[in-house]
Steps between C-alpha positions, in 0.01 A plus 500: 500500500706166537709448767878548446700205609885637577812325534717607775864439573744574795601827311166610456432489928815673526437795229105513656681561873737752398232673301305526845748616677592751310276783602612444875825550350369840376327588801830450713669736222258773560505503828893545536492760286236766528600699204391227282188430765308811274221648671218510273137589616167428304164430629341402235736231372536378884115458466462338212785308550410325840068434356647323232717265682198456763293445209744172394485347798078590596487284097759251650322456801116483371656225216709294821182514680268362301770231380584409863121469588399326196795213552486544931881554469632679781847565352294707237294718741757588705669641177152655451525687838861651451356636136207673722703620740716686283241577288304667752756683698696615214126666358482609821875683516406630168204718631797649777635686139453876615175643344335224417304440875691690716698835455786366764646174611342282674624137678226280449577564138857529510544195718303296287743369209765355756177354674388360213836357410571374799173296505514354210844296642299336759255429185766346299733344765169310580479424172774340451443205796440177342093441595322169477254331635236623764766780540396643167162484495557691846725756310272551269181546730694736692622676195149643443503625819836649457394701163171639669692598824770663235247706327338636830838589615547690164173657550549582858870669355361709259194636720761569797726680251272737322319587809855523738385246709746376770764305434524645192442803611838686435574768267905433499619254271581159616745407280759739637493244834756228391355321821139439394670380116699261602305314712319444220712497221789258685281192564264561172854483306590146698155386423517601134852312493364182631209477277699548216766252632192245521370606146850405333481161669190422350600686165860280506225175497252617227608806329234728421509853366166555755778393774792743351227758463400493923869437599596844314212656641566436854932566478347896331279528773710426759776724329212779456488483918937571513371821295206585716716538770785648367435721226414878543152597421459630112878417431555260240618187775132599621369440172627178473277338734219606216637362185639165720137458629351564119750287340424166771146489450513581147770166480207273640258725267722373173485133654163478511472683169695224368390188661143309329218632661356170602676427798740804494619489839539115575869535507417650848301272608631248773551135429146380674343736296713366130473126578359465874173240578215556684180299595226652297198425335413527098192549364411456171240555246352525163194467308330166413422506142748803387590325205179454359387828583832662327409284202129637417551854641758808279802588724353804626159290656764290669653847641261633612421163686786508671506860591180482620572148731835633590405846648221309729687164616889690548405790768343270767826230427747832531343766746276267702732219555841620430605266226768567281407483127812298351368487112233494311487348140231496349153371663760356781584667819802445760476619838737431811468558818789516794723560209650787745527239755224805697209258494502220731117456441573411112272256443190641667581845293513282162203269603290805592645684191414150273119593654510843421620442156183259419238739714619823260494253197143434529370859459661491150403182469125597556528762196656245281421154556619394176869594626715244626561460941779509676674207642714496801822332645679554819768380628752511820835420572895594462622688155818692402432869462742567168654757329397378083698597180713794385556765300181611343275256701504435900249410700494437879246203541470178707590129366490173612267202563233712731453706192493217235207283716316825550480555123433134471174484677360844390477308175256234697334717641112551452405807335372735764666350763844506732708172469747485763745227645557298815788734583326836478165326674741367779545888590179544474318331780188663521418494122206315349609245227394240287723264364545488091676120536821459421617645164781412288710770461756528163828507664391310821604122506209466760176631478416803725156527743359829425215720675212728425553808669127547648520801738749628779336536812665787620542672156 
């Protein structure tokens, strides 16, 4: 579905506030007056109600995840982590509904949702910091370790609950003690506040309805903590805290539904990760010959080609050496590597990769020698990491000169073999070379000494 590009105005920011403030407004009602404040008491609607909401935010967080990882955003991740947190303490609170695990209350389960909650502020305060730099790639390392250390604790919550385990031992309900709620719902609502304070900033300098979409999200949540604490269980300011959850993740739900699915959360993403640079390496390739090959051979020969050199030469490039596949048209392939900035050792992961590529190549070649060989071109140096195109088409790719030279000399290349230049060989001192002479390169006002990749030592 194409993006939706909106226009908004002054009057617009003001209806959108008063719109989200308006169930706090309601809350506050029902609390002054507790014949309006109706007590209404239904398991199964309570159960229901809180597994779908967790179910949101577990899609939320597995689709922030693998967006954050894919990009190394840390901004994203973190965003990832609040949806999991929720997500899995909100399933968790759902299980506490009587008769579906246990016949009574129980803490570990009751205690869970304002748990939950209340961790998922950290998540998104954090998330709202401005990262760059060696800081991110930090943020995001430590991310991973954050999201397996969240799951064990869910894990470790769950076990402890069903089996009364101390702390969570308790059969009295939790939620009467305004003391344990609001020492977590107090600084979880501050922490909400200043995320979404943050958000608008960087919403008021490139509107987005991704942006909108989180700031709504967090000003529910944190008004969905006012009614944890507050409300009285199974009255109607109680059920508030349901539908406010339900309706916040389903916002960010709608936004995503909305945005182009290439790309759908780079509104998110922080300004290193839109149009940042980093000191990477490109490799390049393509088959020698393709043309003529294409030209004496029906579509589906040249298919199955390609299939067949693609699912031998991309796995040891990907899984082996951690490149990033960045296109591939036709019989050419694009791969980066540092493009996360999470690779200092670039060039000896695309060199070794460049090696690979040509070593799983010559199997297929053996079965087929009248297929054309792959040629190879590395490169090394500074490029802009960029956010390409719009509505209907974006891609997240790398541009620049580094990029440009490394295409230039996979095309001199010698079929079978791993071109690379004087910059990637520079950070490459124990490599084996030979030199190709120097090669004049379209573009290039000075011709360009380029190498034979022979063998890495330590490969």
């Amino acid at each position: 579905m194409p993006e939706r590009r909106f226009v908004y105005t002054p009057a617009m920011v003001v209806l959108t506030a008063l719109a989200l403030l308006v169930p706090l407004a309601g809350l506050i009602l029902l609390l002054r007056d507790e014949q309006l404040d109706v007590h209404w008491e239904h398991h199964p609607a309570h159960f229901w109600l809180v597994l779908a909401t967790a179910a949101l935010s577990a899609v939320l967080a597995y689709l922030t995840g693998a967006a954050a990882l894919r990009r190394g955003d840390p901004r994203v991740l973190l965003v990832s982590l609040a949806f999991l947190s929720a997500a899995g303490f909100l399933g968790l609170h759902a299980l506490a509904t009587p008769k579906v695990l246990l016949d009574t209350p129980n803490a570990g389960f009751t205690l869970a949702t304002p748990v939950g909650v209340a961790l998922a502020s950290v998540f998104a305060f954090l998330s709202s910091l401005n990262l760059s730099g060696a800081r991110a790639v930090s943020a995001v390392r430590w991310g991973r370790w954050l999201r397996a250390g969240l799951l064990t604790l869910m894990v470790l919550w769950a076990v402890a609950s069903v089996l009364r385990l101390p702390p969570l031992h308790a059969t009295a309900v939790p939620e009467d003690a305004d003391g344990i709620l609001s020492a977590l719902a107090v600084p979880a609502i501050v922490l909400y506040a200043v995320a979404a304070g943050r958000y608008l900033r960087t919403w008021w300098e490139r509107p987005s309805l991704m942006l909108l979409s989180m700031i709504a999200a967090f000003v529910l949540l944190a008004e969905a903590m006012v009614a944890l604490v507050f409300a009285r269980n199974w009255a109607l300011s109680w059920w508030e805290w349901h539908v406010l959850m339900l309706t916040a993740f389903g916002l960010v739900v709608a936004g995503v539904r909305i945005q182009w699915y290439e790309e759908r959360f780079a509104d998110l993403y922080l300004e290193d990760t839109v149009s940042g640079q980093r000191e990477l390496s490109v490799l390049f390739a393509d088959l020698q010959g393709f043309t003529t090959f294409s030209e004496k051979h029906e579509a589906g020969e040249v298919t199955a080609m390609l299939n067949t050199y693609f699912q031998v030469v991309v796995p040891p490039v990907v899984r082996r050496h951690g490149g990033d596949v960045d296109r591939i048209i036709g019989d050419a392939l694009m791969v980066t590597f540092n493009k996360r900035g999470d690779q200092p050792d670039h060039a000896a992961r695309a060199a070794a990769a460049g090696l690979a590529l040509q070593e799983a190549a010559t199997s297929v070649q053996a079965a087929h020698p009248n297929w054309p060989r792959f040629r190879v071109g590395i490169n090394s140096g500074i490029a802009s990491v960029s956010l390409l195109g719009t509505e209907g088409g974006r891609t997240h790719t790398v541009i620049g000169d580094t990029v440009n030279v490394a295409s230039r000399i996979e095309g001199k290349a010698p079929a079978g073999g791993v071109a690379i230049t004087p910059a990637t060989r520079d950070l490459l001192p124990d490599a084996v070379t030979e030199s190709l002479g120097l090669l004049e390169l379209k573009g290039k006002a000075e011709p360009l000494e380029v190498y034979r990749l022979v063998s890495l030592k330590h490969s």
